[in-house]
N, C-alpha and C positions, 0 to 999 in steps of 0.2 A: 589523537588525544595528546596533543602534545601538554608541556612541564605536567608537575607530578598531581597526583589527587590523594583529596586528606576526605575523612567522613567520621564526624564526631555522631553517635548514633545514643538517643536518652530515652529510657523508658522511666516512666514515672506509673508505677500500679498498686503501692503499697504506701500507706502512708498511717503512721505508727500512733504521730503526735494529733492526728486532727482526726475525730469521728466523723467530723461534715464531711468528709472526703471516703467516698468508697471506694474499696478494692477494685482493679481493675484485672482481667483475664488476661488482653493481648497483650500491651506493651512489650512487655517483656519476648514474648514469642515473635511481637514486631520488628526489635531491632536485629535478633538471635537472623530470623531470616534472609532479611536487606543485606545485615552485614556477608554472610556466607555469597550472595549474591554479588555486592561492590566488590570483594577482594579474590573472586574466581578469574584466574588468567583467561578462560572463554569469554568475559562477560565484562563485569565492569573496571577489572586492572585496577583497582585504588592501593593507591604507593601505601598507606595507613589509614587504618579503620581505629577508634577510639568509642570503648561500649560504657554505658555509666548504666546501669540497676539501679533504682531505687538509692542514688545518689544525695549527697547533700545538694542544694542552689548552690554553694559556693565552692564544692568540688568541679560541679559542673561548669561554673562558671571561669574556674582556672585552666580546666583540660578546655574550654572554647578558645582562651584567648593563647593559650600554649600553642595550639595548631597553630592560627593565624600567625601567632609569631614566627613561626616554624619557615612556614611556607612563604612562596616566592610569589614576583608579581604575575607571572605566567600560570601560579598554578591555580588547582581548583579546590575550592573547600564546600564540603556540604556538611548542613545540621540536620539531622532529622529530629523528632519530636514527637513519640504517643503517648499520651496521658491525657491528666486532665487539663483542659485549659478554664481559666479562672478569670474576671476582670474585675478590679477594683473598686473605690467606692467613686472615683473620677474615671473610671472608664478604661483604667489602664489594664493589657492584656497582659497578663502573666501565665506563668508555665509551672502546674504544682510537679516540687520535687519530695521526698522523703519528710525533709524538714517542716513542709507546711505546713503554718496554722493559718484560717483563714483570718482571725483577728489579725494577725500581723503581715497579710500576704505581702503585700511589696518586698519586703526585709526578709523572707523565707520563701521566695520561690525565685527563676525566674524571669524579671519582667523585660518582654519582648523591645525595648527601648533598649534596657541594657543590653541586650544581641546587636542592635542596629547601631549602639557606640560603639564595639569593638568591631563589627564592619567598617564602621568607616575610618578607624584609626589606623587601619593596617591597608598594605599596598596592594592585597589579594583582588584580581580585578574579576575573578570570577566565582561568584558566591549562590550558593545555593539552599534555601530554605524550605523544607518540607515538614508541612505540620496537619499531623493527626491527633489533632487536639479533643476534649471532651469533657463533660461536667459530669455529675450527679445526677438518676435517678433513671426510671426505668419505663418503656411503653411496651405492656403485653409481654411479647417472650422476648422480645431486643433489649437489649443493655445501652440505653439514651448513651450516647458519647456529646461530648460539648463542642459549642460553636466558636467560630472565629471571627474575632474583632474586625470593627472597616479598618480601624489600626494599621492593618499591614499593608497598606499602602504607602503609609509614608515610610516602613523599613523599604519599600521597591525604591526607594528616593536614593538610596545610597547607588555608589555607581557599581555597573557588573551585578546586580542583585538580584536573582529569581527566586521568586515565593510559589509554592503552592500547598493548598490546602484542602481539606479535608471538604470544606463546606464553608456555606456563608456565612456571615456573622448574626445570623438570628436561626439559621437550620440547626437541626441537630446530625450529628454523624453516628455511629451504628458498630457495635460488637454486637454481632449477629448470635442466638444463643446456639451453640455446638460448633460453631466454627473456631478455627484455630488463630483466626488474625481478624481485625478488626475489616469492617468491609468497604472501605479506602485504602488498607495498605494492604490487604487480599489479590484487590485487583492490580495495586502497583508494581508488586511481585509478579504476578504472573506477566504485566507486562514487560518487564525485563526476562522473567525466565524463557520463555517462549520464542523472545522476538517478534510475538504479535506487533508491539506498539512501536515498531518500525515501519511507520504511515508509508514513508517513500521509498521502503525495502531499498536503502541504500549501504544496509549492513551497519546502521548506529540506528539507537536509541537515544532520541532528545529529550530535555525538559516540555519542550511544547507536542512533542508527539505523543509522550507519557502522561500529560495531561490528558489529550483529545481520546487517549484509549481509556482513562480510569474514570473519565466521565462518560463514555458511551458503554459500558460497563456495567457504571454503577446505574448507567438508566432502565437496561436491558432486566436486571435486575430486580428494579422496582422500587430501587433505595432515594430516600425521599430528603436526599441529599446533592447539592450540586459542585463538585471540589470549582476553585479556582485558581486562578494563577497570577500573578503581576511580573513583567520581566521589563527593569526599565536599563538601558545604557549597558544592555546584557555583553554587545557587540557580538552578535550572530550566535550561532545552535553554541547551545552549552550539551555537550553529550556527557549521557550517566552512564552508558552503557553498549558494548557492542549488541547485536543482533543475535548472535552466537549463527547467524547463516552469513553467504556472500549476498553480494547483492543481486538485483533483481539481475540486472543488467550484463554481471559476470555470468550467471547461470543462464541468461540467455543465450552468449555468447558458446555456451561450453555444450547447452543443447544441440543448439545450432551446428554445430562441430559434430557431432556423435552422430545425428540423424545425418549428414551428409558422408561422413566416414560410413557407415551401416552400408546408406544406397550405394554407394563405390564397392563395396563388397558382395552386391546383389544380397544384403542380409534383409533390406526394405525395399518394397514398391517405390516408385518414381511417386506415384499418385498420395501413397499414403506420407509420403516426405512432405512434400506440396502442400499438402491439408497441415500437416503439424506445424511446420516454418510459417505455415499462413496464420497457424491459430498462438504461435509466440509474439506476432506483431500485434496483438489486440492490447490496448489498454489496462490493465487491470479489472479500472471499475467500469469497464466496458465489459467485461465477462460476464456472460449468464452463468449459470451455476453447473451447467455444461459442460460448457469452455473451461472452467478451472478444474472440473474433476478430469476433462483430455489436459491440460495444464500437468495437472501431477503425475500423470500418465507418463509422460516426457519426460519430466523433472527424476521418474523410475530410474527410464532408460537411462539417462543421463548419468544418472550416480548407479549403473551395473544393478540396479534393484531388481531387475527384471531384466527376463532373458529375451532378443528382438523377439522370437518367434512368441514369446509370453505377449509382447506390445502388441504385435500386429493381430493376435487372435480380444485382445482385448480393446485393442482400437477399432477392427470391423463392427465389433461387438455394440462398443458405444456411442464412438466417433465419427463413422466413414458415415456418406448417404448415397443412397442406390436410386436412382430413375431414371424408368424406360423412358424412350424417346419417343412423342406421340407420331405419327407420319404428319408430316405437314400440307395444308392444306395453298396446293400453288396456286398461283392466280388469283388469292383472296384475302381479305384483309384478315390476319391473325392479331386480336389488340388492336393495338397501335402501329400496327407491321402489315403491311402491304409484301406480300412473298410475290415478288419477280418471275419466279421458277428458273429464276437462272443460277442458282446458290448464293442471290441478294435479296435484302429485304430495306424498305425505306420507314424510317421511324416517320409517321407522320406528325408527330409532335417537335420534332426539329428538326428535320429534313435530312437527316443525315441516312448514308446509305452504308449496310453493312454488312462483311462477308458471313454467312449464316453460318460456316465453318471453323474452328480456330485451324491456324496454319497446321500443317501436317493430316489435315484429316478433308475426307472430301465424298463423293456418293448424296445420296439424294438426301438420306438423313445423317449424311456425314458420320457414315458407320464405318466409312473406308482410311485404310492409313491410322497412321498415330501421330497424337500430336508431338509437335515440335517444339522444342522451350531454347530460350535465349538468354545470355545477358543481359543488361538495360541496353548496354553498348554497342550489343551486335544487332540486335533490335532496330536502334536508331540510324545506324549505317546500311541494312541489309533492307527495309521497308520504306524508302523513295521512292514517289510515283512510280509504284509496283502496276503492272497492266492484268487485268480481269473483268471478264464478262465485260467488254467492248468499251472499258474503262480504262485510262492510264495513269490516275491520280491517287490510287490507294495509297495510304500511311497507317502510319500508329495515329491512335486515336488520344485527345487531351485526357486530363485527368475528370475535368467536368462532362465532357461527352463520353467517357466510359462507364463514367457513376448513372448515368441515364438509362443505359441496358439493367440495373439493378430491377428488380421484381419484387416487392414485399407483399406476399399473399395474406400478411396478418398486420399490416401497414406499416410505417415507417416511422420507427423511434428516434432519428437524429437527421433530419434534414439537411444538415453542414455535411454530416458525414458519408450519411447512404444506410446508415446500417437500419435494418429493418427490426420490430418487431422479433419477441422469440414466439418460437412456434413457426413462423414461416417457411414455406416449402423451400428445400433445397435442391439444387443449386439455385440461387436465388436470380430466377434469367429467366424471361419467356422460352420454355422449352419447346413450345411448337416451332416458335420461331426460331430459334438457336437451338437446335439439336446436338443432344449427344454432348452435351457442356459440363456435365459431369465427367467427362475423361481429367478436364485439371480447372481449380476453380479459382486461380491465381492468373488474373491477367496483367500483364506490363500497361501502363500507358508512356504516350512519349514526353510526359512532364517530369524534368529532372526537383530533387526537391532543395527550395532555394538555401535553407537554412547549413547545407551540407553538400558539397559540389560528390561526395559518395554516394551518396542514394536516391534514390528516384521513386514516383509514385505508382502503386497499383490495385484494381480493385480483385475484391476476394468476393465470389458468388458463393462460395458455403458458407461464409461469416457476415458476408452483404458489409460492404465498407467501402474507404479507402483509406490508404495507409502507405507509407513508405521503408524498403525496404534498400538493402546496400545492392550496388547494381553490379555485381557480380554474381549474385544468384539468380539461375534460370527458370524464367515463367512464360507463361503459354502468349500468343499474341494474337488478337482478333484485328484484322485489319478496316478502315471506316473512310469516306470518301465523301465531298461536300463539306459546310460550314465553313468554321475559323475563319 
């Protein structure tokens, strides 16, 4: 968040000289909030907060243009606005303040043109406009709030300019009856407070992420309102706010660290590591509801919340999956697997021939030994035309011929990727044909990944995917023979 941040914050809820204007509840409680919120060192850092109550237009209008003065070309300036919003007898959008009459609006409120001159007379390149505007009168037990002019589009005209609002210019927006804040800046709040509306859990909250969460929101909700936004000449994220967390990606890093510091200590299984490291490579909105509740599970461990022995009893608990290994049937086709009886099976859908055991483990249902886990490095050095079962051409297998052994018993929800259906049985592998594949369900392939000469790709049988991880951590390896 570099140079400094200003926020001029206006409620307009009282209005003395004009009966057509009714009292409003939040305003006031609106900017009281936002502001504790911009100038909290956790949260939004604003260098100066500027609050006006039931101000005159033309107090208001000098404590606007005093900021701008203030402030430099680097830095940021935001207006907020909850009251009534008003348009004239030409259409013009104004903003009632204390003063209002509506005979005389233009001259006693105001008008949203006049904001957009002092934008663009000043050098401020990053501006920011948030309006919870609203009218007179009432539906049922809701307090109607007013809509917003197509107007403010041509304020996005100025340069560095982002608007957003409350609602369209012909909806109405919403002080919900009993609640403390109007129910546009209810959810805008909470979006900062929380760090929900850090879409890319990057550790900031944007204008445009704060948008996508106070409209998903206010949908969930039922409010029959749609906020919008304009950002033209913005030049990239304008941020209102940290996340008050790190980001995703630190915390993945720091999990990642803790579960393998633990295994070094024999304080975690090797098995139950594997499953966790495999379940921080998932996408987000690839998680079932699942996946995020073992998510937070880690994210415990992680921040000391829980004690390893508390993880692991509530990881079996939730997250681990147990299956016996059927005896396999040699000499006959299993699936799409022709069993050898020689510890091979031949996929008859791509001809490819594969060892039924992962390395380290061996016996008829490969109950014998424990598997063995690699780097990606050691891996691709150490499995060269490996010789077995009257074979000398074993290798690691690609990333496409490894996603092939995936098994989706409740069918396949992402065909790019492999990942199956929820609800499918786990490990998600022909178990007759691959026994005993539950010992680790993170397998390496020999496909390094192109975008990062660090990491490499591998598929996950409890989560069914593929995904790439840094090729220093060790995973199991199933060796494959024919194709390419």
């Amino acid at each position: 968040m570099a140079g400094k941040r200003f926020a001029i914050l206006i409620a307009g809820s009282k209005f003395p000289d004009e009966p057509g204007l009714t009292e409003l509840r939040c305003p006031e409680n609106d900017v009281d909030a936002l502001n504790e919120l911009l100038v909290s060192p956790d949260l939004g850092r604003f260098t100066e907060t500027v609050v006006f109550k039931n101000d005159s237009s033309h107090e208001v209008l000098v404590g606007i243009e005093s900021v701008l003065a203030d402030a430099g070309g680097n830095d940021l300036v935001l207006v907020y606005f909850s009251g009534h919003g008003k348009t004239s007898l030409f259409g013009k959008l104004c903003f009632a303040t204390a003063d209002t009459k509506l005979k005389t609006l233009r001259t006693t409120s105001i008008p949203a043109e006049a904001v957009k001159s002092l934008f663009d007379e000043y050098s401020v390149r990053k501006k920011v406009l948030i309006l919870d505007c609203c009218y007179s009168g009432a539906v049922g037990k809701d307090f109607a709030k007013g809509g917003v002019d197509g107007q403010l589009q041509l304020m996005a005209e100025g340069r560095g300019t982002f608007i957003m609002t409350a609602s369209t210019g012909v909806q109405e927006a919403f002080e919900k009856e009993g609640d403390q804040h109007s129910l546009f800046t209810k959810h805008l709040l909470a979006g900062i407070r929380t760090g929900e509306a850090d879409r890319n859990e990057d550790g900031w909250v944007d204008m445009t992420e704060l948008h996508e969460y106070v409209r998903e929101k206010i949908r969930e909700e039922g409010g029959q309102q749609e906020p919008l936004q304009w950002h033209l000449q913005a030049g990239g994220k304008l941020i209102i706010s940290r996340s008050g967390t790190e980001s995703r990606e630190k915390r993945l890093q720091a999990a990642r660290k803790t579960l393998f510091e633990l295994a070094a200590q024999d304080k975690l299984t090797d098995g139950i590591v594997v499953e966790a490291v495999q379940l921080l490579s998932i996408p987000k909105r690839e998680m079932t509801a699942k996946d995020q509740k073992c998510f937070l599970l880690i994210e415990q461990l992680a921040g000391a919340k829980i004690s390893p022995l508390l993880f692991t009893e509530q990881w079996l608990r939730t997250c681990f999956a147990h299956h016996a290994a059927p005896e396999p049937q040699k000499g006959r086709t299993i699936g799409q697997y022709i069993d050898h009886g020689d510890g091979t099976v031949t996929d008859t859908k791509t001809g490819l021939m594969w060892k039924r055991c992962l390395e380290g483990l061996e016996g008829v249902n490969c109950e014998e030994g424990k598997v063995k886990t690699y780097t990606w490095n050691e891996a691709v050095e150490r499995f060269k035309n490996v010789e077995y079962a009257g074979y000398s051409d074993w290798r690691l297998p690609t990333i496409d011929e490894l996603k092939t052994l995936v098994h989706c018993s409740k069918g396949v929800a992402d065909k790019e990727s492999g990942r199956c259906n929820e609800g499918s049985e786990r490990p998600m592998i022909n178990q007759q044909a691959f026994p005993n594949a539950e010992a680790k369900f993170v397998v390496w392939s020999g496909s390094p990944y192109a975008d990062n000469s660090g990491y490499a790709w591998f598929v996950s049988f409890l989560y069914s995917g593929s995904y790439y991880d840094v090729r220093v951590n060790s995973y199991a390896v199933r060796l494959v023979r024919g194709g390419q």
